[in-house]
N, C-alpha and C positions, 0 to 999 in steps of 0.2 A: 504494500500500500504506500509505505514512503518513497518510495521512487515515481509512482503516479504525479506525486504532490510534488516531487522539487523539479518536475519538466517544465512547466510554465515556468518556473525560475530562473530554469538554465535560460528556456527560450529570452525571456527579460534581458537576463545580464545578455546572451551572445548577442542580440539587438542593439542593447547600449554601446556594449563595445565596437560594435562595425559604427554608430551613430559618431562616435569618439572618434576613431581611424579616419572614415571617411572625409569627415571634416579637412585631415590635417590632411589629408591624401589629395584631396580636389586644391588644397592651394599650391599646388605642386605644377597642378595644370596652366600651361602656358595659351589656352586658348580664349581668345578678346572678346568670343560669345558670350564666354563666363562672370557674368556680375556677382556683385559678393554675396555671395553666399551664404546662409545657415540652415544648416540641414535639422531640419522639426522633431521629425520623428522617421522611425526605421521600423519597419513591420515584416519580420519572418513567416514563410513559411512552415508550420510542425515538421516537414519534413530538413529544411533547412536547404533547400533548393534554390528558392527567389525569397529578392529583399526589395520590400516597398520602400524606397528612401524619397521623405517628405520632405520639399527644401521650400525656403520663401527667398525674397530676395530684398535689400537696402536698395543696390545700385543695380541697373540693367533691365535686360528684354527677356520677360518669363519664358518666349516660346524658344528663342535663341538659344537660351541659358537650357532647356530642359534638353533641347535636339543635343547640343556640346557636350553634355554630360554625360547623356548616355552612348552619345557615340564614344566616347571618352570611360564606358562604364568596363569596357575588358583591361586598360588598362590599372584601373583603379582596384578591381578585382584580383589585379594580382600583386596589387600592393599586400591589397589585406591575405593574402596567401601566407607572406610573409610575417605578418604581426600574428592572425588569428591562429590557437591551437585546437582547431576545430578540423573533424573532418573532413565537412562538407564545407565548403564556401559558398554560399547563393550567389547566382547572376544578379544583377544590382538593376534597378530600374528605378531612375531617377521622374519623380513627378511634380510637377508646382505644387503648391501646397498654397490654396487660394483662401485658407481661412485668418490669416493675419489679417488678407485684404479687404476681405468682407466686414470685419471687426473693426477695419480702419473705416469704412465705408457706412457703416453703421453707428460710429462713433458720431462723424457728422452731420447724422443726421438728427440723431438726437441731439446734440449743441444747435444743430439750425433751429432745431422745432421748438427749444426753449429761448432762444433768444427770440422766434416770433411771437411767443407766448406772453415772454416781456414786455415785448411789443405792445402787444395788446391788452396788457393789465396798464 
């Protein structure tokens, strides 16, 4: 039964740790697509095959930045070859991760709606 219980664990930390790697691995990359980056969140598959990496972005172009990366994702792959003591290393698929934007997008709209509310008090 204890071993059922510490897989989602392991699955946790070996996520965190490609989340950690990845990071320093993409700044390695020399390609002008790539805006700066921060990679969100990393999502494994149980079997440890593919990895959903969630990135947002400060500076640059989301569609630019996401094609860069993952053409960019076999290299970066065998970085983590080299850090991860894992068997399996998942293929890496980098996706925007549009919910900072939304949260920014939403932010303003409630500051508008209160400032018209002032308005009109």
């Amino acid at each position: 039964m204890r071993h059922k219980r510490s897989l989602p664990n392991r699955s946790f930390r070996v996520a965190d740790q490609i989340q950690r790697d990845v990071a320093e691995l993409i700044r390695e990359l020399k390609d002008p697509r790539i805006g700066m980056v921060t990679i969100n969140a990393v999502e494994v598959t149980p079997d440890y095959a593919h990895a959903k990496v969630l990135f947002s972005l400060l500076v640059g172009d989301p569609v630019a930045s996401e094609t860069a990366l993952n053409e960019a994702a076999g290299f970066v792959r065998n970085g983590l070859f080299k850090r991860l003591s894992i068997h399996t290393v998942p293929t890496l698929h980098f996706k925007f991760d549009q919910t900072t934007e939304r949260a920014a997008g939403l932010n303003a709209l409630i500051q508008q709606a209160n400032a018209n509310r002032a308005k009109d008090d």
